[in-house]
N, C-alpha and C positions, 0 to 999 in steps of 0.2 A: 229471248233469242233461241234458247233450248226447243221450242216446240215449233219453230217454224220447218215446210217440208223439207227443206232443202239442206238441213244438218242430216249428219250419219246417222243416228238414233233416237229420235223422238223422244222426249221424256213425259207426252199430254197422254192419259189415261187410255187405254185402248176401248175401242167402242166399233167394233167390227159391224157393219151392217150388209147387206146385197140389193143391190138397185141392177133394176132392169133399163136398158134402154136399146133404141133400134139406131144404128150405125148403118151407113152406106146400104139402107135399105135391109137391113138383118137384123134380127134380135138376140142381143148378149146380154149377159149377164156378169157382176163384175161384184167380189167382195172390196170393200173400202172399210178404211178405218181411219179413227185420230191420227192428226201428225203426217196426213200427206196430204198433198193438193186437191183441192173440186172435192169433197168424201164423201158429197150429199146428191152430187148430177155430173155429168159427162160437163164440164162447164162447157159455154157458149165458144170461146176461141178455140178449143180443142175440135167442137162439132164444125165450124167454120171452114178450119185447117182442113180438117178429114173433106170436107163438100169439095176440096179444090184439086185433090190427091187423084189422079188419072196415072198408075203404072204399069207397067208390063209383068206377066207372070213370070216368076223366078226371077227378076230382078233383086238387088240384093239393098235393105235398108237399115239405115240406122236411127231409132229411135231416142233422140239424146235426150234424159231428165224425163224419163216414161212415166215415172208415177205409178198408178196400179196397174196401168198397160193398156189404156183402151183404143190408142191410138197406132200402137206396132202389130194387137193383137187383132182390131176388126180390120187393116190392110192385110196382115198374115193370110186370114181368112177368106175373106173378099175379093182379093185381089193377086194370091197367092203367092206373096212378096214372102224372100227370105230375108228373115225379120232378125237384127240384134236391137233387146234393148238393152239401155244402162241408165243407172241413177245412182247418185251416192245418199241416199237415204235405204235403209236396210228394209225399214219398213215396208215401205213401199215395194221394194223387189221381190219382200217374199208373199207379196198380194198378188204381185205380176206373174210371178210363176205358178200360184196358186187359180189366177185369173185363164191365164195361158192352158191349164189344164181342166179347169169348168167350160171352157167353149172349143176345148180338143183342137187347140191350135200348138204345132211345135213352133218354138224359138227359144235363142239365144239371151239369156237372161243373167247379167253379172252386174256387180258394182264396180262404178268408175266416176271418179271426179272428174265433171266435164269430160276429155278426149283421152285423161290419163291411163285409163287399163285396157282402150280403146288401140284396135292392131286390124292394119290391112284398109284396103278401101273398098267404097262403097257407089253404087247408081245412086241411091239419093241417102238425105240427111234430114231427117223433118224434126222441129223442136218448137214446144210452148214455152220459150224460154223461163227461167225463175225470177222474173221481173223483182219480187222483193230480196233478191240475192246481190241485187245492185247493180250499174251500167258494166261495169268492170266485168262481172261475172256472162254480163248477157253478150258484150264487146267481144271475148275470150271464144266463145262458143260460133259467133259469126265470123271470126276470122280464123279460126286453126280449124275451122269445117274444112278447108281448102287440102289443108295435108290428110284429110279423109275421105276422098275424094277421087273415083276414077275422071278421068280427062271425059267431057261431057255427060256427066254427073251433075246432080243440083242440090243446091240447101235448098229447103222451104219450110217459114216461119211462121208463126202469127203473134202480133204484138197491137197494143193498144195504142190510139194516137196518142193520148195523154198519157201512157205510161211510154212512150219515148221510139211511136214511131220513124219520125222521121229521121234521130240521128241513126236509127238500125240501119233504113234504108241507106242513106249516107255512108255507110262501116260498109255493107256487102257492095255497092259500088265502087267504094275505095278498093277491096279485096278481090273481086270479080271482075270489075270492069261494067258490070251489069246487073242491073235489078228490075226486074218485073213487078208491078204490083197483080197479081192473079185475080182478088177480090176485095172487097169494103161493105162491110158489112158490122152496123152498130155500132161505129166507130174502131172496130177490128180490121187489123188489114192482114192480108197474106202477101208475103212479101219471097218469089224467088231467084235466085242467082245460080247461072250456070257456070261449069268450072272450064274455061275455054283454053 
């Protein structure tokens, strides 16, 4: 359990590498290491998520459970979002901030358990949930988006059907009132809810 990403401090050997890859039509660059999510490629539901993400500049976002950052840092970038991310792995935060400054991108980069060190609201909420963190954890994250949230503001998700799409969709329904499916793709869906 110690080495999975989603605890505070990894205990799996460190093994720092840099992978390039092209995001929303740009090319970044991102160190990764042991003991955080994807450490080998931008995984597939992250690049999906990102394909769906259409925001306003200066718009303000919250990247919940960022990982090394590739998803708060190429919209940062890209799309000129002001960007918080969080995650409660240590690890990974200080690749995000480290990542954040190899592609000369500012943000806001702290640890938070899920919504816990998380203050103020935001236009949107995007998040690759931590599926093997358990329904509970991913349930927690879909419904208290809401208290982070300005009045037509959105979550937008990506989750696998077989890792538990449709009760997700079912939970931002119940919380929302509404769930958009955006895309489907590999069996990935993008799934968002506005906060009406």
């Amino acid at each position: 359990m110690t080495n999975m990403y989603y605890t505070e401090n990894p205990t799996s050997l460190r093994d720092v590498q840099c992978i390039k890859v092209n995001l929303l039509g740009q090319q970044f660059q991102f160190l990764t290491d042991s003991g955080v999510f994807s450490k080998k490629m931008v995984d597939y539901g992250s690049q999906v998520l990102l394909s769906s993400l259409h925001f306003a500049e200066g718009e303000s976002l919250l990247d919940l459970g960022c990982g090394y950052g590739p998803l708060g840092i190429s919209l940062a970038k890209v799309q000129g979002l002001n960007v918080t991310m969080v995650d409660v792995n240590l690890r990974a935060l200080d690749l995000a901030r480290q990542n954040a400054s190899l592609n000369k991108v500012t943000a806001t980069i702290f640890q938070s358990d899920i919504y816990q060190a998380v203050e103020g609201a935001f236009d949107h909420i995007i998040s690759n949930p931590p599926i093997r963190a358990g329904k509970t954890v991913v349930h927690t994250i879909l419904a208290d988006s809401w208290n982070y949230l300005k009045f037509g503001g959105d979550l937008t998700i990506v989750i696998q059907k077989k890792q538990g799409a449709p009760s997700a969709k079912k939970k931002m329904e119940e919380i929302f009132g509404n769930c958009e499916t955006l895309k489907k793709d590999k069996g990935y869906y993008i799934f968002r809810s506005v906060k009406k």
